[in-house]
C-alpha positions as CSV (number, residue, x, y, z in Angstrom):
1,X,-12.1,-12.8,-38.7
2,X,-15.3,-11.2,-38.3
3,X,-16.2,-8.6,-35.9
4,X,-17.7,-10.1,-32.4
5,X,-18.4,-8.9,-29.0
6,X,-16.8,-7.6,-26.5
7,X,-17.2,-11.2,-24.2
8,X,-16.4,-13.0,-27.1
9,X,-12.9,-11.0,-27.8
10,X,-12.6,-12.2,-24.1
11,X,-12.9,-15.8,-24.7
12,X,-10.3,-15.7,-27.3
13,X,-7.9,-13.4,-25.8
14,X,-8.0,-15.6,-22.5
15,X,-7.5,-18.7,-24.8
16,X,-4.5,-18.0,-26.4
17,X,-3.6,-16.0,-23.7
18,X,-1.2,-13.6,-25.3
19,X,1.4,-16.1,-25.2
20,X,1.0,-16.5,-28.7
21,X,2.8,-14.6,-32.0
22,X,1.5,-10.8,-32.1
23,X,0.6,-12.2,-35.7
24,X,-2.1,-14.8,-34.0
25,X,-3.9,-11.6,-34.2
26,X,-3.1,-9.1,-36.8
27,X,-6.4,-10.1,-38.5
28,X,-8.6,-9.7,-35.0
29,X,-10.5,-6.8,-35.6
30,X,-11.8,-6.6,-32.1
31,X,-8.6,-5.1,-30.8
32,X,-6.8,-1.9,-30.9
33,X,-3.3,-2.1,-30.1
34,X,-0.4,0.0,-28.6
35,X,3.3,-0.1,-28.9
36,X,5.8,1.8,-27.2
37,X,7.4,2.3,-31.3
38,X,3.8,2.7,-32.4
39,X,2.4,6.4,-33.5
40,X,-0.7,7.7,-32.6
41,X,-1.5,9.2,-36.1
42,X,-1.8,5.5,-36.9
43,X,-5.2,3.0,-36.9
44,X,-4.3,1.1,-33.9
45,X,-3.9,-2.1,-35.3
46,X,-1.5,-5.0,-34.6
47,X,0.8,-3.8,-37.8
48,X,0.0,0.0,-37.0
49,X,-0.3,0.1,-34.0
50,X,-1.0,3.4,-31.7
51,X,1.7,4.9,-29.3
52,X,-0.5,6.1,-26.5
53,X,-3.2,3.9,-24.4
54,X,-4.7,7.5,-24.0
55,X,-5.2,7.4,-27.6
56,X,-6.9,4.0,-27.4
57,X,-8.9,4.9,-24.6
58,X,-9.8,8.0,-27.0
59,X,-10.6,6.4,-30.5
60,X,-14.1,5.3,-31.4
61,X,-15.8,2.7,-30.6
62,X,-14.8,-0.8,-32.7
63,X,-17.7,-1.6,-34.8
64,X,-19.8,-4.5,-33.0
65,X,-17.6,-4.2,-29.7
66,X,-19.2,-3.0,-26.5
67,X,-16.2,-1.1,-25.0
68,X,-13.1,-1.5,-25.7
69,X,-10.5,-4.5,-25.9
70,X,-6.4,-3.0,-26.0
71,X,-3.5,-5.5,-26.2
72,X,-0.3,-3.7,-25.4
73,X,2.6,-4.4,-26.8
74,X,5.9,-5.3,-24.8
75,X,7.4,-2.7,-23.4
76,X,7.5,0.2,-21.2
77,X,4.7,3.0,-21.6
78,X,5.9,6.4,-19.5
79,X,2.3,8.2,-18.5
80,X,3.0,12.1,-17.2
81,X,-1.0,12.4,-16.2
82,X,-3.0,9.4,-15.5
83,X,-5.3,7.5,-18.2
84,X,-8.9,7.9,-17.5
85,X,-11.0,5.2,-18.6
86,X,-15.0,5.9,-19.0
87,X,-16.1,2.3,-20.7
88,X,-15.9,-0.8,-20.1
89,X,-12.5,-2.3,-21.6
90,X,-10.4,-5.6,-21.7
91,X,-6.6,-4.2,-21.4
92,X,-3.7,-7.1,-21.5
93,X,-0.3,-6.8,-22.2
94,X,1.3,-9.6,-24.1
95,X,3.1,-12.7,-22.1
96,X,6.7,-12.6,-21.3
97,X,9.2,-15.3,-21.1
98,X,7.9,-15.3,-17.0
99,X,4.1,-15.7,-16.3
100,X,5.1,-13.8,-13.3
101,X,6.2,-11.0,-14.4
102,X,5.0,-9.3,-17.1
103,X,6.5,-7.7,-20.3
104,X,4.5,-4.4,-20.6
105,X,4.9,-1.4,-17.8
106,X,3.0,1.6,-17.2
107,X,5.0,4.0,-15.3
108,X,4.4,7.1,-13.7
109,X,7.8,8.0,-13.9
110,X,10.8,9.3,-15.9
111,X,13.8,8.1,-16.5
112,X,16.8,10.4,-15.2
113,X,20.2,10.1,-17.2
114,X,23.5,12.2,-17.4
115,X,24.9,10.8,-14.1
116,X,28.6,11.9,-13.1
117,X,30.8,11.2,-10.1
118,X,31.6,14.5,-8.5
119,X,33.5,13.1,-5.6
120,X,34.3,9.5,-5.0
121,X,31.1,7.3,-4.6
122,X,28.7,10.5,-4.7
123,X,27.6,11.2,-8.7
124,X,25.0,14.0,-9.6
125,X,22.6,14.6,-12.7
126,X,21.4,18.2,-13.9
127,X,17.6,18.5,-14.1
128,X,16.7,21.5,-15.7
129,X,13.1,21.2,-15.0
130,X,13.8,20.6,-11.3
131,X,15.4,24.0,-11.3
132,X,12.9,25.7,-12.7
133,X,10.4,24.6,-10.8
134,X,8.4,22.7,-12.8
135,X,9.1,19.3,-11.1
136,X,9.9,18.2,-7.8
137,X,9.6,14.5,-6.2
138,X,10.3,12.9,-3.3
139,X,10.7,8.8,-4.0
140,X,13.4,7.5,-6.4
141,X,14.3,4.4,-8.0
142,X,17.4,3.0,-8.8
143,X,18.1,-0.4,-10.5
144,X,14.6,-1.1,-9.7
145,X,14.3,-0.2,-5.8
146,X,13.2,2.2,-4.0
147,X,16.0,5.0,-2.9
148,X,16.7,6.2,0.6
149,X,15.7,9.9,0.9
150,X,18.8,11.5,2.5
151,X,17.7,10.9,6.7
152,X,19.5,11.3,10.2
153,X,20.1,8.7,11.6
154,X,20.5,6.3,9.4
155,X,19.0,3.8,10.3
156,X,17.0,3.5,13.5
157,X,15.3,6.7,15.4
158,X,15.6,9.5,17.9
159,X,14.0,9.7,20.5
160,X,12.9,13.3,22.2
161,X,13.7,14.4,25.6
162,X,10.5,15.9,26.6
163,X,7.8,17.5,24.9
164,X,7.1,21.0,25.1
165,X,5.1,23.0,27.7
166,X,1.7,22.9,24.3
167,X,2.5,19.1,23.8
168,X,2.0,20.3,20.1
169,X,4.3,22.8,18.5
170,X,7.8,21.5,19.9
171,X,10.0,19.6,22.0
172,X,13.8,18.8,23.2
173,X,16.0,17.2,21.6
174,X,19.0,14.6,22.9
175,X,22.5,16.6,22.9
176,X,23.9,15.8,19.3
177,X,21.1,15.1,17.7
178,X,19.7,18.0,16.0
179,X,21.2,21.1,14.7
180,X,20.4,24.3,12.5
181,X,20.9,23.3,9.1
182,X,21.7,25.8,6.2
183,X,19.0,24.0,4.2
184,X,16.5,24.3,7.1
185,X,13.9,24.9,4.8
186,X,13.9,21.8,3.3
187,X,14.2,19.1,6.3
188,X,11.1,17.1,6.7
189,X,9.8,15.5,10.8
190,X,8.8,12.2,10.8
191,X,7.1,11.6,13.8
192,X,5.9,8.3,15.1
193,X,3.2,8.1,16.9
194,X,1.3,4.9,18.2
195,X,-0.3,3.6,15.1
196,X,0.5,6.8,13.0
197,X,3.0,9.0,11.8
198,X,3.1,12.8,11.3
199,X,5.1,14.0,8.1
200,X,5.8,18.0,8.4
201,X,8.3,20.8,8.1
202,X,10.0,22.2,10.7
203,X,10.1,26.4,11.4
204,X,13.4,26.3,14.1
205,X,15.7,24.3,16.0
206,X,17.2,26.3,18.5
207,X,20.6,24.8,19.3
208,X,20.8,26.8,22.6
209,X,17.9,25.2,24.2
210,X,18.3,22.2,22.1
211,X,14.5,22.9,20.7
212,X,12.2,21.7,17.7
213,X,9.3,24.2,16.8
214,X,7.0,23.0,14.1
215,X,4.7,25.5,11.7
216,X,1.7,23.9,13.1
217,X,1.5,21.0,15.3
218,X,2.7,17.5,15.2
219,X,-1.1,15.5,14.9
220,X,-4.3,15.8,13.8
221,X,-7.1,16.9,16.0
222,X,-7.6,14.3,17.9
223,X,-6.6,14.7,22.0
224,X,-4.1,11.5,22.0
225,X,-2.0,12.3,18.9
226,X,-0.1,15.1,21.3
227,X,3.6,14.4,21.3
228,X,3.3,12.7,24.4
229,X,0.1,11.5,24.2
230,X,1.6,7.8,24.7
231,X,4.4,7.8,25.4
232,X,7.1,10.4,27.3
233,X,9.9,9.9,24.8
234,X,8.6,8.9,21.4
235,X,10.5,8.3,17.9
236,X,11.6,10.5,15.3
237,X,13.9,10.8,12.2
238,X,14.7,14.1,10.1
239,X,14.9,14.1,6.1
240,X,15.9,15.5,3.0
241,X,18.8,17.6,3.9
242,X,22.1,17.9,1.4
243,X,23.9,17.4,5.0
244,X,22.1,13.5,5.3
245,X,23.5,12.4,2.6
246,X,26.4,10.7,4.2
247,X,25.0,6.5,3.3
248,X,25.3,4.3,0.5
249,X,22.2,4.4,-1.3
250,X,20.8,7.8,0.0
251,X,19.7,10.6,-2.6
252,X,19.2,14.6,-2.2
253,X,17.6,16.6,-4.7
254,X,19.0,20.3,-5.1
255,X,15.7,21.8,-5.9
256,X,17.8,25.1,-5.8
257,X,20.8,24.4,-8.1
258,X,18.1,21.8,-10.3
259,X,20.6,18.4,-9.5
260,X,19.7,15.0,-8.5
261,X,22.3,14.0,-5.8
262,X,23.1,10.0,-5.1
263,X,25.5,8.3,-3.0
264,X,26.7,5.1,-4.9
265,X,26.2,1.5,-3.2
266,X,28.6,-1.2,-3.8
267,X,29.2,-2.2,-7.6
268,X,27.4,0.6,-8.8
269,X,29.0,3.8,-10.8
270,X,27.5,6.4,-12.9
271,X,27.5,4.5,-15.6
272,X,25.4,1.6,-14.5
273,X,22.8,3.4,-12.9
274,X,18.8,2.9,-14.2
275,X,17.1,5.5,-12.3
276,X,13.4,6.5,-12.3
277,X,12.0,9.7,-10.8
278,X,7.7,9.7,-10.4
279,X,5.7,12.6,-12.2
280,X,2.4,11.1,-12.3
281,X,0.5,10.5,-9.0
282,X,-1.8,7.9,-10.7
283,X,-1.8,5.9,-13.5
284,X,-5.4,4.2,-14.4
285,X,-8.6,5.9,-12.9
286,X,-12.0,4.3,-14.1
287,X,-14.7,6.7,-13.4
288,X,-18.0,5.0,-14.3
289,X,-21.2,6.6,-12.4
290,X,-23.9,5.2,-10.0
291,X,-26.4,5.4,-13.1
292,X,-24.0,3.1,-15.5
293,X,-21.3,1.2,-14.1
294,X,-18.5,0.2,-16.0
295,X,-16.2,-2.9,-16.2
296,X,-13.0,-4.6,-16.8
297,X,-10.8,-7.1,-17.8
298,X,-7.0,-6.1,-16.4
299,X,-4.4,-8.5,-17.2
300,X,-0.1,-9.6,-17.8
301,X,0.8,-5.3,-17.2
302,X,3.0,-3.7,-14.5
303,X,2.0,-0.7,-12.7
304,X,4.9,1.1,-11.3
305,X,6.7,4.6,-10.5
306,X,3.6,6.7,-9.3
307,X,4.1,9.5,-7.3
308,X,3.5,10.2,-3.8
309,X,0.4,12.9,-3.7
310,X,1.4,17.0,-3.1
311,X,0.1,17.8,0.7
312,X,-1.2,21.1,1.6
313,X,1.6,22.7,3.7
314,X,3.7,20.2,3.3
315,X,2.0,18.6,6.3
316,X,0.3,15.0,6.6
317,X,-1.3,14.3,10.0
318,X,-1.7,10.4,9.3
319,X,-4.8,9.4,11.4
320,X,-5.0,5.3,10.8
321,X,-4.7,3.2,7.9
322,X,-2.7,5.9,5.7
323,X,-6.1,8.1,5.8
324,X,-4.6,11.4,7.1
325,X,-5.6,15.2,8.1
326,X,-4.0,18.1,6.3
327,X,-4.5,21.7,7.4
328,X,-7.9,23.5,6.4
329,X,-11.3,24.0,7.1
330,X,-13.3,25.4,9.7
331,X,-12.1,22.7,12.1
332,X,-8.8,23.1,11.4
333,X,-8.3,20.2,9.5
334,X,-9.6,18.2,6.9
335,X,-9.3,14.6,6.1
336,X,-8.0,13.4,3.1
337,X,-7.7,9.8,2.0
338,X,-5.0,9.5,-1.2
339,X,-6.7,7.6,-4.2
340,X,-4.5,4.9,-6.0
341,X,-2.4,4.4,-8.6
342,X,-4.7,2.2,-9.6
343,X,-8.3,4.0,-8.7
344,X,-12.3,2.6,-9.2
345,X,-15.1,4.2,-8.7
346,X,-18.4,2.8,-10.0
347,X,-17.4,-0.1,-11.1
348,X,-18.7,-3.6,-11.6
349,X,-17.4,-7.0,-12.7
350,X,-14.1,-6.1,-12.7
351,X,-10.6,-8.8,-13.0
352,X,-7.3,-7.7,-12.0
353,X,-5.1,-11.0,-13.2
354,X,-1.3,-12.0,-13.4
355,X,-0.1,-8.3,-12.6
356,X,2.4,-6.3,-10.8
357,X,2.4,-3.3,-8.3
358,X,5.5,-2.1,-7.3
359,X,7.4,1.2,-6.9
360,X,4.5,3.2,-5.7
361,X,4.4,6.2,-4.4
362,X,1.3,5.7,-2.3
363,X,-1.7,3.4,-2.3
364,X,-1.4,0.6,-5.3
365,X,-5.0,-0.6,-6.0
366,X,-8.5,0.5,-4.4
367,X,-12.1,-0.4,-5.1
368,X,-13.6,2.5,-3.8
369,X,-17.2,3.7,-3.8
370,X,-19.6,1.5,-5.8
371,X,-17.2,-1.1,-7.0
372,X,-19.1,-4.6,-7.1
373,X,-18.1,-8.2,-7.8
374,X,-14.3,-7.2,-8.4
375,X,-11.6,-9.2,-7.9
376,X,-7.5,-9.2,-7.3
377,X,-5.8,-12.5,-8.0
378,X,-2.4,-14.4,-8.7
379,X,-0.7,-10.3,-8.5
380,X,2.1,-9.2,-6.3
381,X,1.8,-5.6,-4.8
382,X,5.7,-4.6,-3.7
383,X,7.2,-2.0,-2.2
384,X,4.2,0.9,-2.1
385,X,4.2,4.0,-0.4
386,X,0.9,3.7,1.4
387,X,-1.7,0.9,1.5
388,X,-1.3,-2.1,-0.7
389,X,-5.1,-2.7,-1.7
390,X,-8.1,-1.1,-0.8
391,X,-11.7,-2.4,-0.8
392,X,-14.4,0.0,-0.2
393,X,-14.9,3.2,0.9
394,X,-14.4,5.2,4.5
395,X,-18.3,6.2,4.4
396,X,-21.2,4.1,4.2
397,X,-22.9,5.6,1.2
398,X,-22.1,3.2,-2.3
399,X,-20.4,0.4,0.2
400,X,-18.3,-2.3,-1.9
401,X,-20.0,-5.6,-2.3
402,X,-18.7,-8.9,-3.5
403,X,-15.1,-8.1,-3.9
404,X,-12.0,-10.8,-3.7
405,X,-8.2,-11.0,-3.1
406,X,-6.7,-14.3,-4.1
407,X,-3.7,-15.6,-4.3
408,X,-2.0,-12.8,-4.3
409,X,1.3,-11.6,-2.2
410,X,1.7,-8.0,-0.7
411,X,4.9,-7.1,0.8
412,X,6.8,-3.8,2.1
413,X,3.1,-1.4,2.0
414,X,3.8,1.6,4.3
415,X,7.5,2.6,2.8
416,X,6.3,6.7,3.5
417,X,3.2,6.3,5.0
418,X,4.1,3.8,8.2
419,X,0.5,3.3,9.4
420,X,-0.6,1.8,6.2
421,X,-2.4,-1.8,5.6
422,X,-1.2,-4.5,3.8
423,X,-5.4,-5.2,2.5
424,X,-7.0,-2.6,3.9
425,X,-11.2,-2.6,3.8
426,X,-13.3,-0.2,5.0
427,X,-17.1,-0.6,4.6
428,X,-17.7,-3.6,2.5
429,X,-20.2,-6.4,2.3
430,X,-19.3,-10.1,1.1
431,X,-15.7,-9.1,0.6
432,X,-13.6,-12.4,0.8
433,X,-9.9,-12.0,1.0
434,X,-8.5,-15.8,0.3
435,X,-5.1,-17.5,-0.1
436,X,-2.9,-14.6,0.0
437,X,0.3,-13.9,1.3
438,X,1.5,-10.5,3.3
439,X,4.4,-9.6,4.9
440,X,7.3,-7.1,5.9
441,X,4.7,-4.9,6.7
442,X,5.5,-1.6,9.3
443,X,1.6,-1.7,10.5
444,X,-1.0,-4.3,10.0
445,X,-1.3,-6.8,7.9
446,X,-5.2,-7.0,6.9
447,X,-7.8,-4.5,8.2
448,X,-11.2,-5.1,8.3
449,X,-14.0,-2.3,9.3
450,X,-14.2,1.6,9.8
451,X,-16.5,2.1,12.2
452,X,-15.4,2.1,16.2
453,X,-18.5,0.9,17.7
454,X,-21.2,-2.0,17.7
455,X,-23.9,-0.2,16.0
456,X,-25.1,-1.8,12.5
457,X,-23.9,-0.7,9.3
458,X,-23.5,-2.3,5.8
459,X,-21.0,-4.0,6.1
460,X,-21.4,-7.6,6.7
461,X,-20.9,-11.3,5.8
462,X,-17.3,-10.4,5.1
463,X,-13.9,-13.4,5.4
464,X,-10.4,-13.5,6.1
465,X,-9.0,-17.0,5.0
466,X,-6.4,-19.1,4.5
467,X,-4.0,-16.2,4.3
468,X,-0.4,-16.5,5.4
469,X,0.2,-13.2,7.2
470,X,3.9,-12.8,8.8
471,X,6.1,-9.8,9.7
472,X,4.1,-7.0,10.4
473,X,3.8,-4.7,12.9
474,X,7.8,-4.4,12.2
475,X,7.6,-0.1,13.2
476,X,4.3,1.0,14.7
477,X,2.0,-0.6,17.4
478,X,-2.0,-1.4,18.1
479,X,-2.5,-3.8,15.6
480,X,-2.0,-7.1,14.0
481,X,-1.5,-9.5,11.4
482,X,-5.6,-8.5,10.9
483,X,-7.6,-6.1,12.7
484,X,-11.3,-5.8,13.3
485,X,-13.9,-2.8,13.5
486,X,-17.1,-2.6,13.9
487,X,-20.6,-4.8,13.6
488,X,-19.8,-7.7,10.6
489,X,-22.4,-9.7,11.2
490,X,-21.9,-13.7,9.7
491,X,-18.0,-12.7,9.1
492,X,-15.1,-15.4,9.6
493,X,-11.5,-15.5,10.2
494,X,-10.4,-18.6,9.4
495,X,-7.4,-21.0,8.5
496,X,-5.0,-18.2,8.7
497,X,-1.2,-18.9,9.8
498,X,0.0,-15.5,11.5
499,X,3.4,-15.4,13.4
500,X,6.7,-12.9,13.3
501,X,4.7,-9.8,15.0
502,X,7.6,-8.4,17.8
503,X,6.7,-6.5,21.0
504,X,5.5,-3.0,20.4
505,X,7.3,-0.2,20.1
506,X,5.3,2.2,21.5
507,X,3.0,2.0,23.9
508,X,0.0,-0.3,22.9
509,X,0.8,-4.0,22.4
510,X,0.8,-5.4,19.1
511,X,-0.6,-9.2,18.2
512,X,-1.3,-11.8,15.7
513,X,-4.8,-10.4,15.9
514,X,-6.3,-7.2,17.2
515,X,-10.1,-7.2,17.6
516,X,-10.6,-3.3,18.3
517,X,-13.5,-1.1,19.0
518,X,-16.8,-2.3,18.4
519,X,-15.9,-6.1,16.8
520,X,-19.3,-8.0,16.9
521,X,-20.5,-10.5,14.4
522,X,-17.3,-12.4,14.0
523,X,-16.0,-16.1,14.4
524,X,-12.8,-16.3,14.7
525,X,-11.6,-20.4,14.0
526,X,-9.1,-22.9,12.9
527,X,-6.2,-20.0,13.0
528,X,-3.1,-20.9,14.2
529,X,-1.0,-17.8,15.3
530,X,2.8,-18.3,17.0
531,X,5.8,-16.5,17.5
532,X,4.1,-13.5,19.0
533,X,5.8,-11.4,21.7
534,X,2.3,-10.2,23.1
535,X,-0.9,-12.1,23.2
536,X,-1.9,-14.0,20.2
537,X,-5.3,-12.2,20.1
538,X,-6.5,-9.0,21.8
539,X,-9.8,-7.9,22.1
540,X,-10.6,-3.9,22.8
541,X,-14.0,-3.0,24.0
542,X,-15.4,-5.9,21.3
543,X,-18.9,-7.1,21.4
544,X,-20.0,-10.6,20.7
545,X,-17.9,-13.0,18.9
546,X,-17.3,-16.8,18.8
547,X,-13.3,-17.7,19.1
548,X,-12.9,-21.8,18.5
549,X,-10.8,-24.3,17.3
550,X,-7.8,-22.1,17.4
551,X,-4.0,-22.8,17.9
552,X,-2.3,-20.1,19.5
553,X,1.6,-20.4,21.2
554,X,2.5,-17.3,23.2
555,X,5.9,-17.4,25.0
556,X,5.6,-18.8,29.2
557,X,3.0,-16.3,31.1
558,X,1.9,-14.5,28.0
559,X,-2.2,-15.2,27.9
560,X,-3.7,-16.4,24.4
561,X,-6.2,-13.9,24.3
562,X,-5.8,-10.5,26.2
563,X,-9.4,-8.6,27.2
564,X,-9.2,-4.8,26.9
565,X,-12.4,-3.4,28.4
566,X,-13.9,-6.3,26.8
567,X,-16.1,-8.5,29.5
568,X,-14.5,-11.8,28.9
569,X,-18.4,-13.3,28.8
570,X,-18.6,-11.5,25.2
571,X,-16.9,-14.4,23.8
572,X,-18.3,-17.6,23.4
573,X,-14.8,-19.5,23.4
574,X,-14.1,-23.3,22.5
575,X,-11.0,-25.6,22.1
576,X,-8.3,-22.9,21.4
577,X,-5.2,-24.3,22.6
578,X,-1.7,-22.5,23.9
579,X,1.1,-25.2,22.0
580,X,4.7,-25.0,21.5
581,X,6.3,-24.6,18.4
582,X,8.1,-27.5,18.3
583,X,5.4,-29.6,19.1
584,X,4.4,-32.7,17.1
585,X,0.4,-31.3,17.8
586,X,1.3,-27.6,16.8
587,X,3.4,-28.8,13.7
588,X,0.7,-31.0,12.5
589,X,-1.6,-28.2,12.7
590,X,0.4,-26.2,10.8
591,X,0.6,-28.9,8.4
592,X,-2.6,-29.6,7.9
593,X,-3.3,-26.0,7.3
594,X,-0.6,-25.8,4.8
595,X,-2.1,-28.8,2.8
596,X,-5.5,-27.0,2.4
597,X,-6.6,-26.0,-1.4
598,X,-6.8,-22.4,-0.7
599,X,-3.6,-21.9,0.8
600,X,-1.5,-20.0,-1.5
601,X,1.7,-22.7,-2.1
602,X,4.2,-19.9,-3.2
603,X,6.5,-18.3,-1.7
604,X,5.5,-20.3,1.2
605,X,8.1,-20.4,4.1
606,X,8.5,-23.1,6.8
607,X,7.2,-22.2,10.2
């Protein structure tokens, strides 16, 4: 076959769709290939093929091909640093038997073996590296899900007594719950605030005044993140002490002693156990530059096992939206937004098709700065630390334009960061997020703007629709199925089916939607949101907006729309209508909703 383009090796890699023989293409010179039995000493091709996709990214050029085009090979590729990609490249991993799930794997992770039962139902693995310091982690994966960190309680939270006399540094504790562990040192504070969590070590727990003193403070800067600052007795949970470990499914690593502690669930042993342990905090980065923007073709590959980022003193002041403030700087903090697993910066014309992101350690995929007409479709982002997707940046400078999510399903974001998004977007113009599912989320489902007041900025002309958005807001409050910030001028929500979103926790409702600080621009129609314990839709000192043509059951004296600071006159408001479930008008809506072309059919459940 004779040498082509790059767009051409496109056409015929999409045609046969790598469900074909690996010998279709033996004779396609347009591709270099990669095999986890491959060697790196060897050409690349489909009979020699490479080990590495570093080493693909790395060899020159194909003659005749602008970029690069990599087919990779079933199987699973273990990364310990993340691949950087610099050009433009088509990377697809050949079919499996499943169109949904796909054959090839990058992980960030490693696979941890020599597993024996030390006492009944508790087994242990040596990890030399672990005891020398040269690796440490804090998610796990066994038989493919995510491990429970060793935590008190179990399940469910404290709650404190009273803060102390700062309202920063430390509080009281409820008789029984705390006490002065030998391993101290190691217990982590999770602290739930409204909409945030703060992740931090503890210096002392004084058992005679039953107190909690923390290095630096529990939240960032900001007045409200005190430890009261909503609520007189908010939640808590301890982790990662040897003495938690007391649950099927929980795991402790000895950092100390270098061993990799687990407590056996039902029908597990030691010998049955597949378990993964993250070294790599991402796994693809493309880095084009504002002067040449690169581009992509990303298809059939899972992304998984990435680890969660290192924080400076082991301290994460999560702020909103997973973007958090570690100590440092002249203020006393800094902020610090995690990239992904999956990270782009200067990008254009990118595809992300028929792929999977699960077992993350923080956020899965993000457009960041300067990433133009890029899309996410027919994927499935599961189980991720953080955020689930990301469009845009946090700053208006190189703002994301003409980026899609379709079709796509995001469920369990937030697993260690509990004020993450399911589709989070930040400054972003003609973004359009269509036909997706999310759900089993512990914040909000879909977040659109990053700027809390009415004042113009780029972003603009931006949609929610047709989405099916359910369970959220299932740990944290002050949000939604999606949330709004900021002046969006010509932006619609529309045809979206929201329900399952229970009664706050803390101390700000939660609803189907939240239109927060500064919402302008916005119509909001042909929604139909139900099963709500608060008001379908809040608005919080919002702007302008036009609400019509919208279905929204709340339960008997609930209003449909609450007004926070928001002068009702702001809305121009038509035909929205408060219906039961189990009416023949509310089920016909949902019907018709259901029936629509860009309403994802899978894994679609009945209202």
């Amino acid at each position: 076959m004779k040498k082509t383009t790059l767009f051409t090796s496109l056409a015929l890699i999409l045609f046969f769709g790598f469900a074909c023989h690996v010998s279709a293409f033996e004779e396609f010179n347009g591709i270099y290939w990669v095999s986890p039995d491959g060697n790196d000493m060897n050409p690349g091709t489909a009979a020699q093929p490479f080990a590495t996709l570093q080493k693909a990214m790395d060899a020159p050029p194909q003659e005749g091909v602008k970029g690069k085009a990599i087919g990779l090979k079933k199987g699973v590729y273990f990364l310990t640093e993340p691949v950087r990609v610099k050009t433009s490249v088509w990377l697809l991993g050949e079919r499996g038997t499943s169109p949904d799930e796909p054959s090839v794997t990058l992980s960030g992770g490693r696979q941890v073996t020599g597993f024996k039962e030390i006492e009944k139902g508790l087994v242990a693995a040596e990890i030399p590296e672990v005891k020398d310091g040269k690796w440490d982690f804090r998610d796990l994966y066994v038989n493919g899900e995510r491990a429970i960190r060793a935590r008190s309680p179990n399940t469910g939270y404290f709650r404190i007594e009273k803060s102390g006399e700062d309202r920063r540094t430390n509080f009281i504790y409820n008789e029984g719950d705390l006490k002065n562990w030998k391993d101290l040192a190691n217990v982590e504070l999770v602290f739930l605030h409204d909409w945030s969590i703060t992740r931090c070590p503890i210096k002392e727990i004084n058992e005679t005044e039953r107190r909690l003193t923390v290095p630096i403070r529990i939240g960032c800067d900001l007045d409200f993140f005190k430890i009261d600052g909503w609520e007189p007795h908010p939640r808590y949970f301890v982790e990662n002490s040897i003495e938690f470990l007391d649950a099927p499914g929980e795991w402790f690593l000895d950092t100390k002693d270098g061993k990799l502690l687990y407590r056996l669930k039902e029908g597990e042993s030691a010998d049955t156990l597949d378990v993964i342990a993250p070294v790599a905090t991402q796994l693809l980065v493309f880095e084009g530059t504002e002067q040449e923007k690169i581009n992509a073709y990303i298809g059939n590959i899972r992304f998984a096992h990435s680890a969660y980022f290192p924080k400076l003193e082991n301290t994460v002041w999560e702020t909103q939206a997973a973007a958090f403030m570690s100590p440092g700087g002249s203020s006393g903090s800094q902020f610090h937004p995690s990239p992904a697993a999956v990270h782009f910066e200067f990008v254009s014309g990118v595809t992300v098709r028929n792929c999977v992101f699960e077992n993350l350690g923080e956020n899965g995929l993000w457009f960041a700065k300067g990433s133009t007409k890029c899309a996410v479709y027919d994927s499935q982002f599961r189980d991720i630390g953080a955020n689930g997707i990301m469009i845009g940046p946090h700053g208006q400078a190189h703002t994301a334009e003409e980026c899609f999510v379709l079709n796509t399903l995001v469920e369990k974001p937030g697993q260690t960061l509990f004020g993450a998004i399911g589709i989070w977007i930040g400054f972003a113009r003609n973004t359009e997020i269509r036909g997706n599912i999310i759900r089993h989320v512990p914040y909000g489902g879909i977040s659109l703007g990053w700027q809390w007041n009415p004042a113009p900025t780029t972003a603009r002309e931006n949609s929610i629709r047709y989405n099916l958005i359910y369970d959220c807001m299932q740990v944290l409050s002050d949000s939604g199925g999606i949330y709004t910030l900021g002046y969006q001028p010509d932006s619609v929500i529309e045809g979206n089916i929201i329900y399952g979103i229970p009664r706050a926790a803390g101390n700000a409702e939660s609803n189907g939607m939240f239109l927060d600080e500064g919402t302008k621009g916005f119509t909001i129609r042909n929604n139909v949101v139900y099963d709500t314990a608060q008001s379908s839709l809040r608005f919080h000192r919002a702007d302008t907006n036009i609400v019509k043509d919208n279905v929204l059951s709340n339960h008997e004296g609930v209003p449909m729309i609450r007004y926070n600071s928001t002068p009702e006159e702001n809305l121009e408001r038509s035909n929205n209508r408060d219906l039961k479930p189990d009416s023949p008008e509310f089920l016909e809506s949902v019907k018709k909703l259901r029936s629509t072309d860009a309403m994802n059919p899978n894994f679609f459940p009945l209202p």
